[in-house]
N, C-alpha and C positions, 0 to 999 in steps of 0.2 A: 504493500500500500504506500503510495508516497508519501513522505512527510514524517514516516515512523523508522526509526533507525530499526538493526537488528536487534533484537533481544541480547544482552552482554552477559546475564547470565540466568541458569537455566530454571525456568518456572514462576522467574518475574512475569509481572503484567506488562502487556506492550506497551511502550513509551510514548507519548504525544507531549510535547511543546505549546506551550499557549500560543504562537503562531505556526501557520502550519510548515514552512521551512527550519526544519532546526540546527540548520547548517548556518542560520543567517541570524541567530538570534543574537548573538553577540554586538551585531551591526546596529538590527534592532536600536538594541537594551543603550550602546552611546552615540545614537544618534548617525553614524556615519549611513545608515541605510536608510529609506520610506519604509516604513510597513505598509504602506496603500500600493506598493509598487513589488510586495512579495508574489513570485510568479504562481505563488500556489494559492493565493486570494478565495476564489473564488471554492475550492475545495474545503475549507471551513461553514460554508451554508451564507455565509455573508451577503446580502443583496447588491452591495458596491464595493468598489478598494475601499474608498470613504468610509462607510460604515467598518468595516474588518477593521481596519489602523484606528478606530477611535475604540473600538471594543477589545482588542486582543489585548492590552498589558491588561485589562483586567478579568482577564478570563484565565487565571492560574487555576482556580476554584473548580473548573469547566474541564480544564487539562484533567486535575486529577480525576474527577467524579468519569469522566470518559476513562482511562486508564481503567478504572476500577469495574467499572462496567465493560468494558471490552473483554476481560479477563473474565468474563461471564458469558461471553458470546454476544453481545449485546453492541451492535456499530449503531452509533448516532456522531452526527456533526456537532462541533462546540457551537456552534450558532443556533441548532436548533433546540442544544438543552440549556443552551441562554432564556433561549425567548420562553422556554417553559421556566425557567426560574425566576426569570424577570415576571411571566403574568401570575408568580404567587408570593412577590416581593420579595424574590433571595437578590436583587438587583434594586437600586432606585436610583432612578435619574431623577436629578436635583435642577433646580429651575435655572443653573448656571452652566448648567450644560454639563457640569459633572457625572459619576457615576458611582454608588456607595454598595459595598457587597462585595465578598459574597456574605450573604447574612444565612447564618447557619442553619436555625430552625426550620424557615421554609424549602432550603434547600433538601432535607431530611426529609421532609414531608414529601417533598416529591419524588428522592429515591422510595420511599416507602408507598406511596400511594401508584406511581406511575410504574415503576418499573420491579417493585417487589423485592426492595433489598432491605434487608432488617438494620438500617444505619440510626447512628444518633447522636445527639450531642455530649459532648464531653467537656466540661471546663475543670478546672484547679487541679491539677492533676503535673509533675515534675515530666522531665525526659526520662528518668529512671522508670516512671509508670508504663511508658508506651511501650517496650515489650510485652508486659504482662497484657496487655492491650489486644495483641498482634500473635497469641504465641500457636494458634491455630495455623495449617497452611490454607494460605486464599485469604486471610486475614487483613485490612489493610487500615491506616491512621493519618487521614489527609489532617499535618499540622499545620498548626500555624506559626510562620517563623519569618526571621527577617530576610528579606530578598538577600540579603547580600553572604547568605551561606553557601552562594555559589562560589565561593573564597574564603575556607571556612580560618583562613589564617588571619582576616578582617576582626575587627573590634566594632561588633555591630553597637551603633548609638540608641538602638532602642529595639525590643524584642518582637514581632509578630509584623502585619503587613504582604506577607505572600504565603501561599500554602503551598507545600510538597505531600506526597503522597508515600508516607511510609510503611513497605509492604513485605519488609523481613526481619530477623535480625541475624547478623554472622555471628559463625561459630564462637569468635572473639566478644560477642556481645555486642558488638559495635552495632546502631541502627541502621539499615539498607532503605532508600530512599529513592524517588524519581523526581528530578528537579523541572517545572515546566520551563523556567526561564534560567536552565545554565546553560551559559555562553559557549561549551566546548562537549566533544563528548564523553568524556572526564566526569564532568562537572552535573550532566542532563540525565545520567540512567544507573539505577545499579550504585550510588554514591553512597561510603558506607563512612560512617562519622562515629564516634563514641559519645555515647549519652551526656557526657558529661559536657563535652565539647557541641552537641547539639542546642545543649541547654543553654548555651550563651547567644542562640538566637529564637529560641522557642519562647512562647506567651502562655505554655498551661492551656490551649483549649485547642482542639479541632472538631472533627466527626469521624466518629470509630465504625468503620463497613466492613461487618464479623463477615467470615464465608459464606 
């Protein structure tokens, strides 16, 4: 399928990118690239470039819950389980043209009503907790953490802001994750971090989606 690198390791969920090039997301993320000019636009469900480049940085939320769902057999476009989440408020466009979300509850709601996955919300809970979370296989914990664990050697200034989808853990303990927005392929699939060091970008809350 385009836009999905290979699986890196074995019995991960297929990788998606909040946009759908993830060769280019690095370009993206500093500006050297358009995202209304990525050649795969239109393969996200997007109506215009216009619309995809104003939607995709906030569609991490989108990446993962697809990830998880793909990994159930389950293909849907990020644009199309946008617009379902947006018409049950896990999205709100704000009269300045902004975009707030993902808002977690409704988003749950709609795995659970629409598509039949037993997800839910999770808050107060440490990095140490998310294995025991996760410790089933098919098991997965879209957290929430700060974007810039795509460089986890960064000193994030503040903890949450983007969600990763973490869906193992290594034998070492360390947590296994899929990044929608890392810049490399390193960085985007199969990214395995130690709780302790995840914890310096984690916020205590995501939605936990059991097998």
């Amino acid at each position: 399928m385009a836009g999905v690198p290979d699986q890196a390791m074995a019995g991960s969920p297929p990788y998606f990118a909040q946009w759908e090039s993830p060769e280019l997301v690095g370009a993206f993320i500093t500006g050297a690239a358009d995202p209304a000019r990525d050649p795969r636009w239109a393969e996200a469900g997007a109506a215009t470039p216009a619309e995809y480049a104003r939607w995709a940085e906030h569609l991490c939320g989108m990446a993962c819950l697809r990830m998880a769902l793909a990994a159930r057999g389950v293909t849907v476009t990020p644009f199309a389980l946008m617009r379902r989440a947006l018409a049950r408020g896990g999205y709100v466009e704000t009269g300045d043209g902004g975009i707030r979300g993902l808002i977690y509850a409704p988003a749950v709601a709609m795995l659970v009503e629409e598509f039949r996955v037993p997800a839910q919300v999770v808050t107060e809970i440490e990095a140490a907790d998310i294995a025991g979370l996760i410790a089933a296989p098919g098991d997965g914990f879209v957290a929430s953490v700060h974007p810039g664990i795509r460089d986890p050697r960064a000193d994030p200034p503040y903890r949450g802001g983007h969600l990763v989808l973490v869906h193992a853990v290594a034998p070492d303990g360390a947590l296994v994750f899929h990044n929608p927005s890392g810049d490399t392929p390193e960085s985007q699939r199969d990214v395995r971090l130690p709780a302790a060091d995840f914890a310096r970008f984690f916020a205590g809350r995501g939605i936990l989606i059991p097998a």
